[in-house]
C-alpha positions in Angstrom: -7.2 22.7 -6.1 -9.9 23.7 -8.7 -11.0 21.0 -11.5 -8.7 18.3 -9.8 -7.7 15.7 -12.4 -8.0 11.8 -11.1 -4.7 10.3 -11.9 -6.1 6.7 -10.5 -9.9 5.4 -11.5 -10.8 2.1 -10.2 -14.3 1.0 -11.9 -16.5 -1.2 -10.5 -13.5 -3.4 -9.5 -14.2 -7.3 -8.0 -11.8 -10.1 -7.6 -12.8 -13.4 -7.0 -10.1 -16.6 -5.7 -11.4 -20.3 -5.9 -10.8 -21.9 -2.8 -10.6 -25.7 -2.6 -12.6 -27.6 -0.1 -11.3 -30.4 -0.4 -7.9 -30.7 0.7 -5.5 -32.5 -1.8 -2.1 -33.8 0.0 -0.2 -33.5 -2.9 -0.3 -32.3 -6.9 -1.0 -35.7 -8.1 -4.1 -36.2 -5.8 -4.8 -32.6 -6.4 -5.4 -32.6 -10.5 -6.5 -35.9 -10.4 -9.6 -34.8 -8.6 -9.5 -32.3 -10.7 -9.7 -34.2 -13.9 -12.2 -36.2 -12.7 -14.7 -33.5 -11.1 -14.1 -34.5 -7.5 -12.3 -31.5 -6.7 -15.1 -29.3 -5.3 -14.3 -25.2 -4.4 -15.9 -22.4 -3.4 -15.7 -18.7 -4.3 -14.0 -16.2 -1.8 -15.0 -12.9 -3.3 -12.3 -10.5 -1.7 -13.7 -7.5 -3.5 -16.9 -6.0 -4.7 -17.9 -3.5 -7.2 -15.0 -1.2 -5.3 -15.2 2.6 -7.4 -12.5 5.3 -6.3 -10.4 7.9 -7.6 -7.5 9.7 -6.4 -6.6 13.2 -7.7 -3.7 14.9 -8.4 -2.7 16.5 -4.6 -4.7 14.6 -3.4 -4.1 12.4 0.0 -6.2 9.5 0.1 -6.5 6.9 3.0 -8.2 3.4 2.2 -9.0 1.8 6.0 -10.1 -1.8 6.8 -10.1 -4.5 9.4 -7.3 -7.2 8.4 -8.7 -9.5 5.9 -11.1 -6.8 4.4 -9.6 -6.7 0.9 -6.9 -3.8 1.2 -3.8 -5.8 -0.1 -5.5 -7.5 -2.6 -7.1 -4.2 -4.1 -3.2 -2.4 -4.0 -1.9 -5.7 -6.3 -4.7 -4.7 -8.5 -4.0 -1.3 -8.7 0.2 -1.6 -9.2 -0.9 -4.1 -12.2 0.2 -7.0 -10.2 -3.1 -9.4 -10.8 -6.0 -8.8 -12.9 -9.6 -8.2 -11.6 -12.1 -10.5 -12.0 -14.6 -8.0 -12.9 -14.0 -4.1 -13.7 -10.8 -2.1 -14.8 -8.1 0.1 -13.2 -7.2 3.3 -15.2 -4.3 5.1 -14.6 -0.3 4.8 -15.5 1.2 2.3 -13.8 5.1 3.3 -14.7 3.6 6.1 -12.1 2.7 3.9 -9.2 5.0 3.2 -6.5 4.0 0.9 -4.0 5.6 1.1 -0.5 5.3 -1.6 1.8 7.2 -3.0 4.8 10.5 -4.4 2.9 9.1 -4.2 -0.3 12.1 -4.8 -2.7 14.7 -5.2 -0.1 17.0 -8.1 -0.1 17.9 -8.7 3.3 21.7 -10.0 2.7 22.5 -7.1 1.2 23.3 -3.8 3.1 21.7 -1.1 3.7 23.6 1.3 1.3 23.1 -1.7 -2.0 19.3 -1.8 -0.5 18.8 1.6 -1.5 19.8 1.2 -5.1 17.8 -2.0 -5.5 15.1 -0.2 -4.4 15.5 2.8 -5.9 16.2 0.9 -9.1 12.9 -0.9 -9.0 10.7 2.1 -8.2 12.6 3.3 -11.9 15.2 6.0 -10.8 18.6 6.3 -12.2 22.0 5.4 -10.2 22.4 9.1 -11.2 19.3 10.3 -9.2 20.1 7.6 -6.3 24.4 8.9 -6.0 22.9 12.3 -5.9 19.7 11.9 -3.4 21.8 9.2 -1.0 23.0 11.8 1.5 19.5 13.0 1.6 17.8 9.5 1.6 20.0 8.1 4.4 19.7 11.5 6.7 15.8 11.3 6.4 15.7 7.7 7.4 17.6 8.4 10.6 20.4 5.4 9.6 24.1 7.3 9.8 26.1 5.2 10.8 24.0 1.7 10.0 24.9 1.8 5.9 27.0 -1.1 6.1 24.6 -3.6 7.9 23.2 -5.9 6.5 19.0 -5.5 6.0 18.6 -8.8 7.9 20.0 -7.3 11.1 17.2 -3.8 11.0 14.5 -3.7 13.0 10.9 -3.5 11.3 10.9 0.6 11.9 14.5 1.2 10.5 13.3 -0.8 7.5 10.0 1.1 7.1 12.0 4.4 7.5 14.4 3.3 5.0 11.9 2.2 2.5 10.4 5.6 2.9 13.2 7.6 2.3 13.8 5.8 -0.7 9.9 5.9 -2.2 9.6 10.1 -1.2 12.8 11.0 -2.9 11.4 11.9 -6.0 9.5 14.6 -6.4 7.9 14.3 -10.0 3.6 14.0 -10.2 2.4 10.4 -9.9 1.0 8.0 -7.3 2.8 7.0 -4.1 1.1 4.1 -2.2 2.0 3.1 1.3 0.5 0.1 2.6 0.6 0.6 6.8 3.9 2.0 6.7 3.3 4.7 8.6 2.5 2.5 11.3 5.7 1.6 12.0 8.2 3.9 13.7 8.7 6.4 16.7 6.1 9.7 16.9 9.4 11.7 15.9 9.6 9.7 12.5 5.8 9.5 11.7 5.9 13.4 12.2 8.3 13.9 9.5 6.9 11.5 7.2 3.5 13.1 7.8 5.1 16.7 6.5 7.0 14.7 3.8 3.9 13.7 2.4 2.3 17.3 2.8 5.2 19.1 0.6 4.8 16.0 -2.3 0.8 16.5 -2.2 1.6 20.7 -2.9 3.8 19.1 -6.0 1.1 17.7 -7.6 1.8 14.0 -6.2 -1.2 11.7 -5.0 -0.5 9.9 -2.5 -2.6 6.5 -1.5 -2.4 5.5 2.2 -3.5 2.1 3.4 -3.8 1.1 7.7 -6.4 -0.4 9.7 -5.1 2.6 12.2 -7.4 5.9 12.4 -5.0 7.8 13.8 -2.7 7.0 10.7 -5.6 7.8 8.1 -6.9 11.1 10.4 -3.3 12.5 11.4 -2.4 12.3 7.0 -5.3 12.0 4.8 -7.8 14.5 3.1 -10.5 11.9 2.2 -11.1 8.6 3.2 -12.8 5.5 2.1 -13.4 2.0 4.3 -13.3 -1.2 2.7 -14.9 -3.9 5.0 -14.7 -7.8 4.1 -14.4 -6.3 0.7 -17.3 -4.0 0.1 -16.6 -0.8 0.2 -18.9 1.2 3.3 -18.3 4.6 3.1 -15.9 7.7 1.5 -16.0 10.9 2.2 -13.9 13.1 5.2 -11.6 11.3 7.4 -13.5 12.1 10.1 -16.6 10.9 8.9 -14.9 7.5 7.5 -13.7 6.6 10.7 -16.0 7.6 13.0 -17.7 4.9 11.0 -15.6 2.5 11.5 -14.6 3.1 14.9 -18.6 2.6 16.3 -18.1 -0.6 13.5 -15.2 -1.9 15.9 -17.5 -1.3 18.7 -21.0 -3.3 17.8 -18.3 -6.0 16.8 -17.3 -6.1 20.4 -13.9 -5.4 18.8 -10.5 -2.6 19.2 -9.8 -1.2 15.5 
């Protein structure tokens, strides 16, 4: 795509959490300490001075140990918390975050799951009626409607929540947050060419896993975020080549 325009820009983005040191058993003990200086903290910085974009058809994959920052950056960027330091441009009526159950109320059924969710991710009951067939056929769940959420399995969910987040079509950014590491080969295969025919739409997609093969087998760049500095972007090859020989100095299997 020629002249891509960014529909995300994260600037120079840190966030910063207190953490107490001093353990307070309850709210009482806790603010008075407070109130009288005793209650001593440090500063976690989770992020720092973390620049991206993502263009329009554009697949992106963010990568990271556990604990490196990935969540807390996502919040940022659906408008969910405010950076410490830095700024987050982009639409957020646009951004639809995907992550394992996000939105799903697990006494409800499948079928009033999909609503909710679909609801919350701004489509009409109209869109929903009309896309259900669809939605329920992608996920692989004929048949499982009726149940009840609580009773799924962490892969029906995640292809369920899928379903629901690709059935729109219309340019924006879809983020998934290691759901594609969930589910059978069959399903991520589907879900891989899913995401290829929104990218030729226009949509940017944002995909977040400490898995390579998720990031390799989807993504057209890469970037790695490690204990909350970001080490590298460019090709998905390159990123996590990176942080594959990372895993292996650490003594560790990423």
């Amino acid at each position: 795509m020629e002249n891509p325009r960014p529909v995300l820009s994260v600037k120079n983005v840190s966030m910063e959490f207190p953490l107490p040191l001093d353990g307070s058993s309850s709210l009482k003990e806790y603010l008075i300490k407070l109130f009288t200086g005793k209650n001593s903290s440090r500063i976690l910085k989770a992020l720092e001075n973390i620049w991206l974009e993502v263009y329009e058809g554009e697949i992106l994959g963010i990568i990271g140990t556990n604990g490196s920052g990935k969540s807390t950056l996502l919040k940022i960027i659906a408008g969910a918390i405010t950076p410490t330091r830095g700024r987050v441009v982009t639409e957020e009526e646009k951004i639809q975050l995907l992550t394992l159950g996000t939105g799903f109320d697990r006494e409800l059924t499948a079928r009033e799951n999909v609503f909710l969710n679909g609801a919350l991710l701004g489509y009409s009951r109209s869109f929903l009626k009309e896309r259900y067939p669809d939605i329920v056929k992608f996920a692989e769940l004929e048949g499982f409607m009726e149940q009840k959420v609580k009773n799924f399995s962490s892969g029906m969910i995640s292809r369920l929540g899928f379903a629901v987040a690709a059935a729109s079509e219309k340019p924006g950014i879809l983020i998934l947050d290691e759901v594609l590491s969930v589910g059978d080969v069959f399903f991520k295969e589907k879900s891989t060419a899913r995401i290829q025919e929104l990218m030729k739409k226009g949509r940017a997609v944002l995909i977040v896993s400490h898995s390579t093969d998720t990031i390799l087998r989807n993504c057209t760049r890469a970037v790695w975020i490690e204990k909350g500095v970001q080490k590298l972007t460019g090709s998905p090859q390159e990123v996590c080549q990176a942080y594959l020989d990372y895993g292996k100095k650490r003594g560790e299997k990423v």
